[in-house]
N, C-alpha and C positions, 0 to 999 in steps of 0.2 A: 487570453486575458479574461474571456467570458467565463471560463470554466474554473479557472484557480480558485476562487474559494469555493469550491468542491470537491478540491483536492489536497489541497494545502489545510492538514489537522492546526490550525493558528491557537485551537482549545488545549489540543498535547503538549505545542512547543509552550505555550505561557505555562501549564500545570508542571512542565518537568522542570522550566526556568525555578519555578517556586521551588519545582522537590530539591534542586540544589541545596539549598539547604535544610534538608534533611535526613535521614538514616535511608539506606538502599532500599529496602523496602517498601517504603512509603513512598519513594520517589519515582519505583517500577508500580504504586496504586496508582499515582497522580497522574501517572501518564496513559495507563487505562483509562480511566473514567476520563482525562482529556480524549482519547481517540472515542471514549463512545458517546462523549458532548458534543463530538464531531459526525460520528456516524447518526443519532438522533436527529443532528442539524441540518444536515443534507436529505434524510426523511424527512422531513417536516417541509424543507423549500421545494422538494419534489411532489411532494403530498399535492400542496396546494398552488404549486404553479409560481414562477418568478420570470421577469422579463427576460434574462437571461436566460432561464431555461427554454425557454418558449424560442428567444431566437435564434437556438442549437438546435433546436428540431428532436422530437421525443424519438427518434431514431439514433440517430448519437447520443442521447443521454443513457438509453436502455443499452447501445453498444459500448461506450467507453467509461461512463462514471462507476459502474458495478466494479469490471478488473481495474481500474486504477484506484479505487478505495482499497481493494485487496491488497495488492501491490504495495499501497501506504501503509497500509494495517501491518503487514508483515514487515515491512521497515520499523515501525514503529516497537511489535514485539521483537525484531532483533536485536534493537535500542538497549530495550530494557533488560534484556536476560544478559548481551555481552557489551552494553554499551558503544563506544566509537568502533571497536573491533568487531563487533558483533553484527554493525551496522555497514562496515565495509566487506565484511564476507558475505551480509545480503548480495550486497553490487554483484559482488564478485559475481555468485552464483549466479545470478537472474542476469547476467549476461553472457555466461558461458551455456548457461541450458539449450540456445538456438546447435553451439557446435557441439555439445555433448549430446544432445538428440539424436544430430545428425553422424555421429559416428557410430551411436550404438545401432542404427535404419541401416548404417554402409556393412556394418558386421554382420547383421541379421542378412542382409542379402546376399551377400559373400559365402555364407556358409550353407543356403539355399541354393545357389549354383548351381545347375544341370554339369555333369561332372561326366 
């Protein structure tokens, strides 16, 4: 709970609510400048220190908030380029990467094989 609004773009979802009504392109801007109202904000609390950040320990904040802002960021751009589809072949991927890793590691070893 400590960490959700530094994760959760709240500036995206309300600028893309807005872009609903309007033309695609403007509504894949509003969703930028909401994710970088968002990424500024969390510089800014980080900059100068919040209660919050302080009782997560600057060790978790330097471990976890960098990849999971990514992680949102690239959600956010799959949003806007393929919309709801767009945003479920993110899922998709970034949860198959752990087994598609690991089978391209099985194959590379496989064919190194002492023979």
């Amino acid at each position: 709970m400590l960490v959700a609004p530094y994760l959760i773009p709240l500036s995206a979802i309300l600028f893309w609510l807005i872009g609903l009504l309007l033309i695609s392109p403007l509504r894949s801007f509003l969703l930028g400048m909401g994710l970088a109202v968002h990424v500024l904000y969390v510089l800014h609390q980080w900059t100068y220190g919040t209660p919050e950040l302080t009782r997560l320990g600057s060790r978790f904040c330097w471990m976890f908030l960098p990849a999971a802002n990514l992680a949102i960021a690239g959600l956010v751009f799959a949003f806007a380029i393929e919309g709801f589809s767009g945003a479920s072949q993110y899922f998709y991927n970034w949860a198959n990467m752990p087994v598609d890793t690991w089978s391209a590691v099985r194959e590379s070893l496989v064919d190194y094989s002492p023979k």
